[in-house]
Backbone as CSV, one residue per row, in Angstrom:
resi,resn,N_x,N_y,N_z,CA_x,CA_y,CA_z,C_x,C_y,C_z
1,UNK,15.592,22.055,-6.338,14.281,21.434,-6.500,13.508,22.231,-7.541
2,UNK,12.702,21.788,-8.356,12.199,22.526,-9.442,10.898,22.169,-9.077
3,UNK,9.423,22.685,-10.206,8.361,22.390,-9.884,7.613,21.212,-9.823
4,UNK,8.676,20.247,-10.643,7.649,19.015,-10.623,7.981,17.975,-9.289
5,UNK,9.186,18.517,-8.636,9.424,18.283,-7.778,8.563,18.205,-6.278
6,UNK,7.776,18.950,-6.494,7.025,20.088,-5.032,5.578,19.083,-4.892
7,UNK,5.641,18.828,-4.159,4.674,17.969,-3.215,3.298,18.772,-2.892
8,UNK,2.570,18.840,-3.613,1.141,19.990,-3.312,0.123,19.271,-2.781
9,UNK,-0.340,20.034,-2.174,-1.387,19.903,-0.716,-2.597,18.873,-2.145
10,UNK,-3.011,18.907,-3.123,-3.593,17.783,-4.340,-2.882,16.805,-3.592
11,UNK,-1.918,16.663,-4.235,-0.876,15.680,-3.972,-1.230,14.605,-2.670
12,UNK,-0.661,15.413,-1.410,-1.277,14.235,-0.205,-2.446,14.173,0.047
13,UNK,-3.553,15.050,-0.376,-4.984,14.671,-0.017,-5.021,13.260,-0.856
14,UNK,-4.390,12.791,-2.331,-4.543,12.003,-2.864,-4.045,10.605,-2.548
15,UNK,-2.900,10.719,-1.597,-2.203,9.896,-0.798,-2.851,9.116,0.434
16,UNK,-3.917,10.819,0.790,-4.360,9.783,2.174,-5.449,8.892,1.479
17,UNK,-5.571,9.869,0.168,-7.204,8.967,0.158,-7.324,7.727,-0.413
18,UNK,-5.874,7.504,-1.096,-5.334,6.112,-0.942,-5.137,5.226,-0.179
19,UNK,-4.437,5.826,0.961,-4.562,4.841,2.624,-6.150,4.629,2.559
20,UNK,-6.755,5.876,2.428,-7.904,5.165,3.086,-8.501,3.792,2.162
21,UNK,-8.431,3.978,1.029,-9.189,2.933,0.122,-8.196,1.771,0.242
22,UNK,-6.955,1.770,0.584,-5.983,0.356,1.099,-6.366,-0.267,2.205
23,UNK,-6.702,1.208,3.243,-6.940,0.409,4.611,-5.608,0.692,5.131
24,UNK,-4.763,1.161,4.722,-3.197,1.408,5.446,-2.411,2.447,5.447
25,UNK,-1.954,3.128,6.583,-2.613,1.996,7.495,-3.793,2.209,8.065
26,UNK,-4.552,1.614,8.959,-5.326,1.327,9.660,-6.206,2.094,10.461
27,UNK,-4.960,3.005,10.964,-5.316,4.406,11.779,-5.456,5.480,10.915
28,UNK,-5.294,5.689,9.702,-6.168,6.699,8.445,-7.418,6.518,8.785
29,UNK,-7.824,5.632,8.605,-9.312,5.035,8.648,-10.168,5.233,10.367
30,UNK,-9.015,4.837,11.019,-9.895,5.385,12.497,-10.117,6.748,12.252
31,UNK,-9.200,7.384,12.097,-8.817,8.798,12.490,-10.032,9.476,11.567
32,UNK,-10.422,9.024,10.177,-11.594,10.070,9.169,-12.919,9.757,10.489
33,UNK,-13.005,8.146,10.673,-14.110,7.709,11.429,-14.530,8.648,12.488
34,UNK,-13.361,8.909,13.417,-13.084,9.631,14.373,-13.681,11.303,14.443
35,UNK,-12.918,11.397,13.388,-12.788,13.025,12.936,-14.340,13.614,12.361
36,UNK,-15.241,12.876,11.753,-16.098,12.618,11.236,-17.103,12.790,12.613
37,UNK,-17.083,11.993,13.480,-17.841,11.065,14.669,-17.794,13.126,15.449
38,UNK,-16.811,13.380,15.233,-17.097,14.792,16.079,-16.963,15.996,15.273
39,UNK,-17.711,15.913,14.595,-18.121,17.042,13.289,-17.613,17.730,12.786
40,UNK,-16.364,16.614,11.653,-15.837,17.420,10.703,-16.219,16.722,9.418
41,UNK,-16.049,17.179,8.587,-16.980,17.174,7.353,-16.027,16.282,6.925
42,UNK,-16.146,15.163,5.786,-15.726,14.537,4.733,-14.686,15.309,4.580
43,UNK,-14.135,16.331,3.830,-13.154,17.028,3.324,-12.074,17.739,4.041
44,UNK,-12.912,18.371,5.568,-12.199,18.966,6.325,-10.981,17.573,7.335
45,UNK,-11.684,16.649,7.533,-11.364,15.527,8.228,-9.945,15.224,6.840
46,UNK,-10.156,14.976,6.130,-9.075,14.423,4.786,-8.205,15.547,4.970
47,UNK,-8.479,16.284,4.961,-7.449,17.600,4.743,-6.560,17.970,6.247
48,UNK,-7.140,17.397,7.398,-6.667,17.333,8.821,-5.614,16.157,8.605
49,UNK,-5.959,15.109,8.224,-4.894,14.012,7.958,-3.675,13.714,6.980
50,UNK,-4.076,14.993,6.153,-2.974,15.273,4.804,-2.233,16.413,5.755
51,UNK,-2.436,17.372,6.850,-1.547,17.659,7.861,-0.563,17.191,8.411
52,UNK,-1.571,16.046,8.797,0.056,15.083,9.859,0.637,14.040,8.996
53,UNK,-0.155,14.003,7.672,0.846,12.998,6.384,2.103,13.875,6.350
54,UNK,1.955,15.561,5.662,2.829,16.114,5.645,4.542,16.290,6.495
55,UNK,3.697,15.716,7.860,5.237,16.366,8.644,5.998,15.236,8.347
56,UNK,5.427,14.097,7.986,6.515,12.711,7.679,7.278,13.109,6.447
57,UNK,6.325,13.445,5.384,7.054,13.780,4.146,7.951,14.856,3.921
58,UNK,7.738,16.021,4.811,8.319,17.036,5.398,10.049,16.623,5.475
59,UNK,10.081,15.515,6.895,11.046,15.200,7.039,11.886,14.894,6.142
60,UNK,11.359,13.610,5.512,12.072,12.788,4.407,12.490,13.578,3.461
61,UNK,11.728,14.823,2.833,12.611,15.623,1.737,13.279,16.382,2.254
62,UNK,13.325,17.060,3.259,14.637,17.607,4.011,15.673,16.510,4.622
63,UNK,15.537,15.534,4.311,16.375,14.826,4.509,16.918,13.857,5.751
64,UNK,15.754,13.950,6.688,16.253,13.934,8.343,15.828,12.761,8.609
65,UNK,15.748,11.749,7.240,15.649,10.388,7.712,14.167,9.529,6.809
66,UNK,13.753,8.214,7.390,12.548,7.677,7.006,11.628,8.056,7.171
67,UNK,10.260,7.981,6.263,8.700,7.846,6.827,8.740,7.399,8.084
68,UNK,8.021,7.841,9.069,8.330,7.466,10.455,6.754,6.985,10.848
69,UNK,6.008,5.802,10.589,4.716,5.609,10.279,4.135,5.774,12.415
70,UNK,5.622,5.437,12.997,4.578,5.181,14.727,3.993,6.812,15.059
71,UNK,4.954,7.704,14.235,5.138,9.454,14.550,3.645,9.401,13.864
72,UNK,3.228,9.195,12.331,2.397,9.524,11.582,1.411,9.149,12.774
73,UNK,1.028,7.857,13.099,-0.026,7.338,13.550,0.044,8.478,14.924
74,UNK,1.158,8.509,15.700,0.773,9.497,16.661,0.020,11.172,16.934
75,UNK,1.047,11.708,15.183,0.097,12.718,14.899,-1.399,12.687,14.454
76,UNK,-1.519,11.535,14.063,-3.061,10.898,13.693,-4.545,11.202,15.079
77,UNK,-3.590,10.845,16.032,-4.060,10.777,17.145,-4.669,11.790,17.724
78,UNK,-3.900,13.022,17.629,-3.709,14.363,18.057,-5.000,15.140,17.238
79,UNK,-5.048,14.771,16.516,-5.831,15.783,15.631,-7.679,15.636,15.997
80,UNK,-7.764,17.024,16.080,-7.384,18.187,15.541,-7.114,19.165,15.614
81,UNK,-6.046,18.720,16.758,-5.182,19.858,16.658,-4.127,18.941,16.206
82,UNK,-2.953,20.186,16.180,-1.847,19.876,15.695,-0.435,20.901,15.888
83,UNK,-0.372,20.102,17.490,0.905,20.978,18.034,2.209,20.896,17.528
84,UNK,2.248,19.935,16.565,3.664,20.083,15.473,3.906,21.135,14.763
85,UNK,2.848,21.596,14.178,2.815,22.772,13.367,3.823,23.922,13.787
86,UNK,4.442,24.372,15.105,5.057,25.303,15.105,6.579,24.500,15.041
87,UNK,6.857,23.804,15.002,8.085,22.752,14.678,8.414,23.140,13.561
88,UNK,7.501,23.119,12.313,7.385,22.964,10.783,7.648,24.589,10.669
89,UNK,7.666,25.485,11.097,7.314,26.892,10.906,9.120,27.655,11.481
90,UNK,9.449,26.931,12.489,10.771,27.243,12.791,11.834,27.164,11.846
């Protein structure tokens, strides 16, 4: 993998903030609403959801299969926390 390769934290903040302006999916948009509704800032909330974007994309370039959008939406859910994180670290 070389550098233009590498997926930078730019990168999916720009992704979600695409879902969000698509609307898709659906639960991007709950989840800022959400995240927002219990006092996280505009940026911090985007940057919580470019978290659990990550572990999908995670997967897929290691190879362990598809975007898994029911997983995404579930980590969506979770936040903010994010008990995957020690998964990703193993």
């Amino acid at each position: 993998m070389n550098d233009d390769d590498i997926l930078t934290s730019e990168h999916l903040i720009e992704i979600v903030e695409n879902q969000l302006s698509d609307n898709n999916p659906k639960k991007v948009k709950e989840t800022l609403m959400r995240l927002r509704m219990t006092g996280s800032s505009q940026e911090e909330a985007i940057e919580y959801i470019a978290c659990a974007l990550m572990v999908e994309v995670y997967d897929v370039a290691k190879g362990s299969g598809e975007f898994n959008l029911k997983r995404y939406e579930e980590h969506l859910e979770m936040l903010p926390e994010m008990p995957w994180q020690e998964d990703l670290e193993d």
